[in-house]
N, C-alpha and C positions, 0 to 999 in steps of 0.2 A: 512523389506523384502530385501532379495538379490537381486542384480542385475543379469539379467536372462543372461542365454548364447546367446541370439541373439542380444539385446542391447552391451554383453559387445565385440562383432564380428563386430558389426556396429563403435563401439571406435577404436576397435584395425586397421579398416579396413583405418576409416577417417584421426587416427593421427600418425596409427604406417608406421615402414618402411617395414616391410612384416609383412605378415599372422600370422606369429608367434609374433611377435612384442608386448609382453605384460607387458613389463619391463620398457620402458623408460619413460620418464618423464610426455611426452607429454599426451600419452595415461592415467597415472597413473592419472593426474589432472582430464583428463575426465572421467574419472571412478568415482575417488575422486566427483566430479560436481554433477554425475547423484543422489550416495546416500546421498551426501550434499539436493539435493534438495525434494528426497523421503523424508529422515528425518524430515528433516522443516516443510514439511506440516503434519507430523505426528505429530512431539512439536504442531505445532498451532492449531490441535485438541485436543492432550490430556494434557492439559498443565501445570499438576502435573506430567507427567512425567518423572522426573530428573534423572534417569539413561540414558534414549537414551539424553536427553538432554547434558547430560556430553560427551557420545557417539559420539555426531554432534558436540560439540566444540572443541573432538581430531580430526574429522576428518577435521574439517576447517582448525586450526593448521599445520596437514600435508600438507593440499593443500597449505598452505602457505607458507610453508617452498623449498616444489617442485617449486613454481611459484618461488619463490626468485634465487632456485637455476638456473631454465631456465633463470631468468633476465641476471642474472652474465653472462651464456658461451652463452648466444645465444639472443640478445635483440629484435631481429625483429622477428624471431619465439616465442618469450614472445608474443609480442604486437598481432600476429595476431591468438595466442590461446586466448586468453583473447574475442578477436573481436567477434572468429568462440561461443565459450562456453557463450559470455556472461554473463561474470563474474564480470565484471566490466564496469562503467560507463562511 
């Protein structure tokens, strides 16, 4: 399932720099976050499901590679996405 238009206005609203704000990195993780976490509990009910399952491993990938690239130009805006999403322990 999509991410609806009001969730994805509450991300843009929390991590972007305006309104329009749907590009950068920040927001792109929490977006990334939300169907990371939709997905998951979709695998853990249907768990022959191996397309979304392939599906939620590219989308971790990206988020991971976004998170890598916030580490690199910005480490303390890293650290306190991670805090706000939750993403890590």
């Amino acid at each position: 399932m999509p991410i609806s238009k009001e969730d994805k206005q509450k991300y843009v609203e929390q991590f972007g720099k305006d309104g329009g704000d749907t590009g950068s990195p920040k927001v792109q993780v929490a977006i990334l976050t939300h169907r990371i976490r939709e997905l998951t509990d979709h695998v853990k009910l249907h768990k022959k499901d191996n397309h979304t399952r392939r599906g939620l491993v590219q989308l971790v990938s990206k988020r991971k590679k976004l998170l890598k690239y916030i580490m690199r130009t910005n480490a303390e805006s890293y650290i306190n996405l991670i805090k706000e999403l939750s993403i890590r322990r």
